[in-house]
C-alpha positions as CSV (number, residue, x, y, z in Angstrom):
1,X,162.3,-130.6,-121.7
2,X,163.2,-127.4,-123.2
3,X,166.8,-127.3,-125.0
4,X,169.5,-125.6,-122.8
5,X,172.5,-126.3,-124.9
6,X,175.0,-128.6,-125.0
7,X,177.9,-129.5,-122.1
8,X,181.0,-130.3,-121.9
9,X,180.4,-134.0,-121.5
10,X,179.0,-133.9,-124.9
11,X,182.2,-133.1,-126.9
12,X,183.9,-135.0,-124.2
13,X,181.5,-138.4,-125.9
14,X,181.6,-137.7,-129.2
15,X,185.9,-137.2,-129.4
16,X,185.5,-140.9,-126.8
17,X,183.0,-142.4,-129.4
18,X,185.6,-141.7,-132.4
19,X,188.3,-142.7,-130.6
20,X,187.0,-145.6,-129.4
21,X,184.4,-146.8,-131.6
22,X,183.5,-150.1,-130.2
23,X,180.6,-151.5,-127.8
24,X,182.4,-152.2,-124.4
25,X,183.4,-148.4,-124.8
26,X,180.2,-147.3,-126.0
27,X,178.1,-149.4,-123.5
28,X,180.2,-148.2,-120.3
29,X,179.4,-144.5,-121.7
30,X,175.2,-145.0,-122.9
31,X,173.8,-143.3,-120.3
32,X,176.7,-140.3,-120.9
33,X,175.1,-140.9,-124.3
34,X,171.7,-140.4,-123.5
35,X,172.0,-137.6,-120.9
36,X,174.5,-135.3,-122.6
37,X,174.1,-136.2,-126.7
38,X,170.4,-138.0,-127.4
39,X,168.3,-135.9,-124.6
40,X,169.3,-132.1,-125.8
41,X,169.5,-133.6,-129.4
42,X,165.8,-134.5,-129.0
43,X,164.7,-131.2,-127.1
44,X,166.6,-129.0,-129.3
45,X,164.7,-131.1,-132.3
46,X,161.3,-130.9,-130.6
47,X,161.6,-127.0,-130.0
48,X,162.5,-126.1,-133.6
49,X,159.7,-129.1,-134.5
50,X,157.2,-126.7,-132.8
51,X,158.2,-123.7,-133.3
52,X,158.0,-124.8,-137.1
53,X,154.7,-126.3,-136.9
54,X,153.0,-123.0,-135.2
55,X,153.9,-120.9,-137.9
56,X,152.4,-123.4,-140.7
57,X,149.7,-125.7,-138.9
58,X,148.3,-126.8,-142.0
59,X,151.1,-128.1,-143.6
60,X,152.5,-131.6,-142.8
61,X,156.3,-132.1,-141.5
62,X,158.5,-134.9,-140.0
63,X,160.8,-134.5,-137.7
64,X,163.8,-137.1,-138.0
65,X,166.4,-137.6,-135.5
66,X,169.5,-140.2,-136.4
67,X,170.6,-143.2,-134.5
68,X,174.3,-143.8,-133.3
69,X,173.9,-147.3,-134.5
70,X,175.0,-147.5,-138.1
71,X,173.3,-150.1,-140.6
72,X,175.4,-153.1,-140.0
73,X,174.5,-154.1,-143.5
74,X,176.2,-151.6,-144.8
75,X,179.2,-153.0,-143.4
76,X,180.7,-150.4,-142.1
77,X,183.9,-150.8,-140.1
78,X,182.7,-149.0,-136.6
79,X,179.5,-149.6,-134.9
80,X,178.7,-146.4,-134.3
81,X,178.4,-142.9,-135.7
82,X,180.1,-140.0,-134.2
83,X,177.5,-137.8,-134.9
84,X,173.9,-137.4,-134.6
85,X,171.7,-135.1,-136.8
86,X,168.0,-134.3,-137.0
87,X,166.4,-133.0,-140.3
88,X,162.7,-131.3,-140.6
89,X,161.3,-132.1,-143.8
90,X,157.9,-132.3,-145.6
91,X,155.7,-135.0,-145.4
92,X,155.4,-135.7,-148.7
93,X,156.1,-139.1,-151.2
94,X,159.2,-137.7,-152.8
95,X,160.8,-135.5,-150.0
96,X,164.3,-135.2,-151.9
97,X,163.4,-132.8,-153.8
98,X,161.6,-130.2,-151.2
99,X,163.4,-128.1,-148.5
100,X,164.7,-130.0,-145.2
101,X,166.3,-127.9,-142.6
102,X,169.0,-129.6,-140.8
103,X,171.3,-129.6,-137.7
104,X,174.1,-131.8,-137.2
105,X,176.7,-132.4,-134.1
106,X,179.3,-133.9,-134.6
107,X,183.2,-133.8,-132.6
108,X,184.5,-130.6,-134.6
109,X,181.1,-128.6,-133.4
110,X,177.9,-128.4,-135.7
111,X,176.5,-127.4,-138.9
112,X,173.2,-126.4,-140.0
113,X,170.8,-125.5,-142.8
114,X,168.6,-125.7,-145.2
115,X,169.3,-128.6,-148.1
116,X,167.3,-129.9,-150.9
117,X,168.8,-133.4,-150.8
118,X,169.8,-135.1,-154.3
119,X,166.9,-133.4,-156.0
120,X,166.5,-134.0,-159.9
121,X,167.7,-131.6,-162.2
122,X,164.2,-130.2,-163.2
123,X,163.6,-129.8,-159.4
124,X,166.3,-127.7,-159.1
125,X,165.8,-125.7,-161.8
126,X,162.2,-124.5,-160.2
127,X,164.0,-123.8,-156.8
128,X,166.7,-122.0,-158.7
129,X,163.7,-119.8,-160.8
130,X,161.9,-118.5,-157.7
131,X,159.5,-120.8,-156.0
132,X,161.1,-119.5,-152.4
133,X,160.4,-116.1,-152.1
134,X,162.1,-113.9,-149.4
135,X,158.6,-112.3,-147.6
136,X,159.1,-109.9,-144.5
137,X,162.1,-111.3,-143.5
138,X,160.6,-115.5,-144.0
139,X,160.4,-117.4,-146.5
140,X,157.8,-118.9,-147.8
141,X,156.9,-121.0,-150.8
142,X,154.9,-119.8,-153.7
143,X,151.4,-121.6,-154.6
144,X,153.0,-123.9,-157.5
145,X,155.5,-124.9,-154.4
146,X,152.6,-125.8,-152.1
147,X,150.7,-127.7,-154.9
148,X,153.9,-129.7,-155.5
């Protein structure tokens, strides 16, 4: 399924899942869920994924989508989120501190990016000094970046 966009009955779900974060609310509107906020979440995710991918095949990324169901050990007061985000990030053991490109819907309308999330201070530093380079209008990262 290619992306098409979002609807109506998506900002319509995500102002009814903050006002009425609870599960006889949330279960009467799942398949609204599914069809209007997960489906174009996951396309949209999917097409970006791919489009990523073709332009570096040799290099490995993940493509995470969020649940609405928050971490009940968290303890959280509402079930739910009332957003959902996807991120595209390396594949790599420490993944904090390399680039992650990010989207994220939420009831106010989105945001997206590119975030290097709670990287060290040393990490930083090396962004900061030049390891992205802007190349004919891309970026890309410099060898000590892909050896990294």
């Amino acid at each position: 399924m290619a992306f098409q966009g979002y609807t109506q009955e998506t900002v319509d779900f995500l102002w009814g899942i903050r006002f009425n974060n609870e599960r006889g609310w949330f279960m009467e509107h799942k398949q609204d869920y599914q069809e209007h906020l997960l489906a174009p979440t996951r396309a949209l995710a999917e097409q970006v994924y791919d489009a990523i991918h073709e332009m570096c095949p040799d290099d490995p990324f993940l493509l995470k989508l969020s649940r609405i169901y928050r971490d009940a050990r968290l303890h959280h007061p509402d079930p739910y989120k009332e957003s959902l985000w996807l991120c595209i990030r390396q594949d790599v053991e420490w993944w904090a501190e390399n680039p992650c490109l990010f989207f994220e819907i939420n009831p106010e309308g989105v945001s997206y990016g590119f975030t290097l999330w709670h990287p060290r201070t040393a990490a930083m530093e090396e962004f900061r000094d030049g390891t992205c380079v802007l190349i004919t209008g891309t970026y890309e990262y410099d060898e000590y970046a892909k050896t990294n």
